[in-house]
Structures are given as C-alpha cells and as structure tokens.
C-alpha positions in Angstrom: 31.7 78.4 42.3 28.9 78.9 44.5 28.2 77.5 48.0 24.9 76.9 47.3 23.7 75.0 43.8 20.5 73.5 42.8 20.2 70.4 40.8 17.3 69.8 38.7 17.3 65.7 38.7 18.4 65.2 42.2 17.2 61.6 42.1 18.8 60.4 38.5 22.0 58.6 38.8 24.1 61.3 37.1 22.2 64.0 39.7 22.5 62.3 43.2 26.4 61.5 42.2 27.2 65.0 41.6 25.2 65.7 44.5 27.6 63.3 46.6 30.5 65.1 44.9 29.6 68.8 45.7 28.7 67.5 49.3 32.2 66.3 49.5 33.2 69.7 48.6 31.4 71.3 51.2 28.6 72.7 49.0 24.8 73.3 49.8 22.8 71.4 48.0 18.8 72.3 47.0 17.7 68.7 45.8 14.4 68.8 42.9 13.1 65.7 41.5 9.4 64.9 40.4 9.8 61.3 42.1 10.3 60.6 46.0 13.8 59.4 47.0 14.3 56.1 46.2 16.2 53.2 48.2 19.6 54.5 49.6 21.5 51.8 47.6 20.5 54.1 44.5 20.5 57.6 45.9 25.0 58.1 46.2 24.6 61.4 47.9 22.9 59.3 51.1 26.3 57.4 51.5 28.0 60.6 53.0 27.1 63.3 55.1 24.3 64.9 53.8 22.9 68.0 56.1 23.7 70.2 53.7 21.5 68.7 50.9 17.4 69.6 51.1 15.1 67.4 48.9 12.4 68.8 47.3 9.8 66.6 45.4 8.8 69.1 42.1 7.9 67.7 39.0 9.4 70.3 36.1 6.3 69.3 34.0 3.4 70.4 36.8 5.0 72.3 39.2 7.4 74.7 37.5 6.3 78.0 39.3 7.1 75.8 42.9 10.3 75.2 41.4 10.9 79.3 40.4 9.7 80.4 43.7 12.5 78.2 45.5 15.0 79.3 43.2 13.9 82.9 44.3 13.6 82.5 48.2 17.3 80.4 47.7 18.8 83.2 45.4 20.5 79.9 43.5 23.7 81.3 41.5 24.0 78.1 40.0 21.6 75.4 38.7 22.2 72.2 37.3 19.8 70.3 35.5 20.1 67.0 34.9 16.3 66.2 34.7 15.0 64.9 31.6 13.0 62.1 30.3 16.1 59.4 29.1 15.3 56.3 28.1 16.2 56.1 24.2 14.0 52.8 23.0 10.7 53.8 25.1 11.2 57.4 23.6 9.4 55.7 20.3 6.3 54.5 22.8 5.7 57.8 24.0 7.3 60.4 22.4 5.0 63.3 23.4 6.2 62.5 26.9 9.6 62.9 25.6 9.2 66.2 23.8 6.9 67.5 27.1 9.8 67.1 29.5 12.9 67.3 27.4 11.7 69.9 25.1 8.6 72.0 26.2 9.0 72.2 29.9 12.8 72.6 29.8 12.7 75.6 27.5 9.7 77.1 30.0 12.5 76.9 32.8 14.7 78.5 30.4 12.3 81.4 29.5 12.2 82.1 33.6 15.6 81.5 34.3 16.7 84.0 31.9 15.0 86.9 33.9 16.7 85.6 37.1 19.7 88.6 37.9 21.0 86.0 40.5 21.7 83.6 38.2 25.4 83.3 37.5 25.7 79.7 35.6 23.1 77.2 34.0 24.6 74.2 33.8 22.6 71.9 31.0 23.1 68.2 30.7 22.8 67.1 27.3 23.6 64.0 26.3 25.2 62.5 22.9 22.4 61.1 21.1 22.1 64.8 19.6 24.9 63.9 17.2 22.8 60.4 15.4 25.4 56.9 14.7 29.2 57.9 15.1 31.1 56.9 12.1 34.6 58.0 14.3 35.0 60.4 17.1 32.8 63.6 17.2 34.0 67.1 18.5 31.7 69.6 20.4 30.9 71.6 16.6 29.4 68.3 14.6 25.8 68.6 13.1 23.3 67.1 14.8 21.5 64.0 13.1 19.1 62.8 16.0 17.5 59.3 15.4 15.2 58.9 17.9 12.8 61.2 19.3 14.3 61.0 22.5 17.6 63.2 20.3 15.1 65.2 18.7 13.6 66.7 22.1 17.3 67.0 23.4 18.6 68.4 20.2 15.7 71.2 20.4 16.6 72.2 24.0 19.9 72.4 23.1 19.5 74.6 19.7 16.7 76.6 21.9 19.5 77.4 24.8 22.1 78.5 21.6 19.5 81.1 20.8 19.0 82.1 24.2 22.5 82.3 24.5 22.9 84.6 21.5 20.0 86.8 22.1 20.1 87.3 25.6 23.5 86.4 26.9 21.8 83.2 28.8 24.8 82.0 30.9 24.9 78.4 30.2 27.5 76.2 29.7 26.7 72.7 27.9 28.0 69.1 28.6 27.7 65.5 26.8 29.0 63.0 29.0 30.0 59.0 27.0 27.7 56.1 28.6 28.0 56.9 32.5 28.4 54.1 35.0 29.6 53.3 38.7 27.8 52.7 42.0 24.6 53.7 42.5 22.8 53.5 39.0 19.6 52.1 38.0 19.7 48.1 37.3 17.9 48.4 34.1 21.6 49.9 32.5 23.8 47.3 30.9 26.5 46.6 34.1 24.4 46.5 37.2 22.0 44.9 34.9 24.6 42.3 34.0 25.9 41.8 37.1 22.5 41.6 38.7 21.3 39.1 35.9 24.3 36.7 36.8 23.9 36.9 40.7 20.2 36.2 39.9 20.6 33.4 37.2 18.5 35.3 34.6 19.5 35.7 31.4 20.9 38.8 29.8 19.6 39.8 26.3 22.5 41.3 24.2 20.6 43.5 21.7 22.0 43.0 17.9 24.8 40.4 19.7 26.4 43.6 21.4 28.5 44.8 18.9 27.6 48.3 19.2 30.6 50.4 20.7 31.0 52.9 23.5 33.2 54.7 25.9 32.8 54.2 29.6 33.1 56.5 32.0 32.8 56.3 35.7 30.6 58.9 37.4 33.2 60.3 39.6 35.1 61.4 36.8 32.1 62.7 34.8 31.2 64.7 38.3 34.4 66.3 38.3 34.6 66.9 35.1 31.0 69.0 35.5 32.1 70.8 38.2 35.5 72.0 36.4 32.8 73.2 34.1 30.3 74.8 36.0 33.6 77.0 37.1 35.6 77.3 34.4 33.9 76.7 30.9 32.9 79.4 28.4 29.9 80.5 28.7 27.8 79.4 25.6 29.8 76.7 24.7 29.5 72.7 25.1 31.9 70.4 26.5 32.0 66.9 26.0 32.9 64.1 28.6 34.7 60.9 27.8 37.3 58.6 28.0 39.8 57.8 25.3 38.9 53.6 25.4 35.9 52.4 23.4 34.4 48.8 23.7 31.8 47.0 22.4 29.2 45.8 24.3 29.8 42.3 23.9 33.2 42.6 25.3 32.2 45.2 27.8 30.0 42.3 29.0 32.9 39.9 28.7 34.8 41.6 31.1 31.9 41.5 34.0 31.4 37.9 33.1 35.4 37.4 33.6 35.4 39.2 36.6 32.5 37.2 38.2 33.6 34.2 36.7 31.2 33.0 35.1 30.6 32.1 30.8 29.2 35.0 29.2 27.1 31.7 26.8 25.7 30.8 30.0 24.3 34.7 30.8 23.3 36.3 27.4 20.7 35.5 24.4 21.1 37.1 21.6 18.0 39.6 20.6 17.2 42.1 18.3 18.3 45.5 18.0 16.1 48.4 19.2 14.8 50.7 16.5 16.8 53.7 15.7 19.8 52.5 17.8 23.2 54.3 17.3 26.4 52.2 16.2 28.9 54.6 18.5 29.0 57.3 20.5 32.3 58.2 20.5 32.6 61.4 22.0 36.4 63.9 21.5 37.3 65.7 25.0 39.8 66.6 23.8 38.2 70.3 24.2 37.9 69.5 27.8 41.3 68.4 28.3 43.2 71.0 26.5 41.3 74.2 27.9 40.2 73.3 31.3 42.9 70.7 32.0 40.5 67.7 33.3 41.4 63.8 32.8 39.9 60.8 33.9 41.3 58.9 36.5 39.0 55.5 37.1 40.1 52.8 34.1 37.5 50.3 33.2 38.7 47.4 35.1 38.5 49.5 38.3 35.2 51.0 38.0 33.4 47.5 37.1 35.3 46.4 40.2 34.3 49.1 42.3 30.5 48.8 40.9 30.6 45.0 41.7 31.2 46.0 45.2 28.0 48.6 45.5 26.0 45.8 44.1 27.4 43.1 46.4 27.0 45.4 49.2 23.4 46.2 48.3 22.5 43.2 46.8 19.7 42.3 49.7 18.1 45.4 48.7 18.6 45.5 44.7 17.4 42.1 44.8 14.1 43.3 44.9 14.4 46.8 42.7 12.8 45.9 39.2 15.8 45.3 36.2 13.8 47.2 34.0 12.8 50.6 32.9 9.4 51.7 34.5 7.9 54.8 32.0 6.6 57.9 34.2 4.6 60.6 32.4 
C-alpha cells in the first residue's frame, strides 16, 4: 500500500479511526471533511502522533474541483472515502440531502477519479442497509432491497461504481462493515449514548423495546480489516466486515447497564420504532476471512469496556457535546 492515502470523511468516526490506524503504520495522511475538526475526545487520530496527517476542510457537495486539484498536486494512489450523509431515520426528513451527497456528488468524484492515471485503489465505504431487513446472514452477492432512502442513495453509488468498474476498469474495492463502535464515536450512537445517558441520569429511549439484532464490531478491527483490503482485495469486488456474535439491542444495552451497574428499568423507556427500520443486519465475512485471512480480535465485553474508559476519560468534555444527531445540508 501507499505511503500517502487520502480519506474522504476525515472527521466521521469510521474516517478519523482509520486515520489513527494508518498513522500507526507510518502512513501520510491527506485529511478532507466538509466540517471543521471537532473536540479531540471525538477526533481518534488526535490521540497519537499526528504530523503526518494534513486537514483539509472541503465539502464533496460545493467544493469538488478543490478536492481534484489536491488529489492532483498530492498524486494520491489511494483514496478512501468514508464521506456520506448516514443517518438512516432523518434520511426520510431530507432525503434530497441524502441522494445529493451519497448519490450525486459521490458518483461526480467517481466520474473524475476515473481519469486520474495515479490512482491505484478506490476504497468505497458502503454500508449494509443496501441489502433491506436480514431474514439470516447475507453474503457479499445478495440483492439489494433498500428501505430507506438513506439505502437507496447508497445502493445507487454502489450499482453506479459496478458499472464503472465494468466499463472502465475503475479500481475500487467495496466494504460493508456490521454496526461499528469503540472510542471516539458520536454520542448520538446507541453505546456512548447509553453510557452517556446513565452518567447523566437521562433516560434512554429503546426504539420498538430493542429487540432488533446486530453484530458489533470495534473500530480497530473494522480498520484493519479496511486496510487488509485496500492491499489485498479484488479489485471490483465487495467485502463485508463483521463479527460472528449478534445481540439484540436490548441486551446489548443490558450489558452497559451491567457493567455500570445500574438497572437497565431505571435507564430506558420504551418508544416506537423508526419508519423503515431493518430487523438485522447480519453481515457473512466469511469472504473476508477465507481469502484475505483477517479476524477480529476485540470481543464485545472488551470493547464496551474499553469505550467506557474514552467516555470516562472525556466525560468533562462530552458532557457538553449534544446526544443527538444535528442534520447538515
């Protein structure tokens, strides 16, 4: 791989980790995010040395030929791009928002990054909700059935990069990482919100009673597992990203409550579901593990532990960083 790799997204909690992990590798990092850098508490690649990481603030709907002409002064082999509008509910509020980022102005980049003879690997984020409710485990060739338009304007990226792919040899490589946690990520997500909520004494509202089910994984192992990719994978294939171990969100929150020892009756109230909302996402690596030879290493138990620590550590400063989602155009 590359010395020097740009990620699209630098300030998401997905971007800054893998930023954190190529640092540790002794990488060069060119940073591009539409939003300043927020609080060190949530920006990971801040905890360790980072010299070799340059910020740039570029938003990918308004200032895409900024973001081309750095590319071309850099001569970046490798981009990432993690950038995308994510939020799943609020995708029904603004949906035109959604399919501007996610769809139109991702496929621009695409359409100039194809004519880039620099380019060695495009490394596209993609995320799960492509696939619609999981009746069991889904492998990287399952249809698409998006539910929400946040899926739709990440399923038409994706089908727009198979075509690019196809037609003019595009090198990008594909991954769908399970619901991503660890230190560093934004309180509005269910376990910094949860342990957040208890510290604070606000109650936690449990959406449908939690009984929806997911996999866990903690961002280190999703950030080695996207590197192993960005080296190794096929070009013009997908990967996905996951632990074996599903929960439901009820006893996902159990567990914090246990840990922090408090009764999960005394944190949660039971609300509705959102509209659209998937049953599972249940993702099969077993692509992952068998070709490239990746496994997680961070179980459950020590990854909640390990984010109860950041937010411990931090908690002067997350105190007053809102719990909730904030929509940006």
């Amino acid at each position: 791989m590359s010395d020097t790799v740009a990620i699209l997204g630098s300030n998401s909690f997905s971007g800054a980790s893998y930023a954190k992990y190529l640092l540790s590798q002794g990488k060069q990092v060119i940073a591009i995010s539409r939003s300043p850098e927020p609080v060190e508490a949530l920006l990971p690649y801040k905890w360790v040395d980072h010299q070799q990481l340059k910020f740039h603030q570029l938003d990918l709907n308004r200032d895409l030929d900024a973001i081309d002409a750095l590319l071309d002064e850099h001569k970046v082999p490798v981009v990432v791009n993690f950038a995308a509008q994510s939020m799943v509910g609020q995708s029904w509020d603004w949906p035109e928002h959604w399919f501007m980022t996610n769809a139109v102005s991702t496929i621009k980049l695409h359409n100039r990054l194809r004519h880039k003879d620099y380019l060695d690997r495009y490394v596209h984020i993609s995320t799960p909700e492509v696939y619609g409710s999981m009746s069991g485990f889904v492998a990287e060739h399952d249809h698409y059935t998006p539910s929400t338009p946040y899926a739709v304007s990440r399923a038409a990226a994706d089908l727009s990069l198979k075509t690019f792919f196809d037609v003019h040899q595009f090198p990008v490589v594909s991954t769908r990482a399970a619901n991503v946690y660890g230190p560093g990520q934004q309180l509005y997500r269910i376990i910094p919100k949860t342990m957040m909520s208890i510290l604070l004494g606000q109650k936690l509202p449990l959406h449908g009673g939690g009984h929806s089910e997911r996999s866990f994984i903690h961002i280190d192992d999703v950030s080695s597992a996207t590197q192993l990719i960005a080296e190794q994978g096929t070009l013009g294939e997908s990967y996905h990203i996951s632990t074996e171990r599903t929960v439901t969100i009820r006893a996902l929150v159990e567990m914090i409550c246990e840990l922090m020892n408090v009764n999960i009756h005394d944190v949660c109230e039971i609300t509705e579901d959102r509209p659209g909302k998937d049953s599972a996402y249940l993702l099969d690596a077993t692509k992952l593990r068998s070709q490239l030879g990746w496994c997680d290493k961070i179980s459950l138990e020590q990854g909640l532990a390990e984010t109860l620590s950041w937010v411990n550590r931090y908690f002067d400063v997350l105190k007053h960083q809102p719990l909730s989602y904030e929509h940006k155009e």
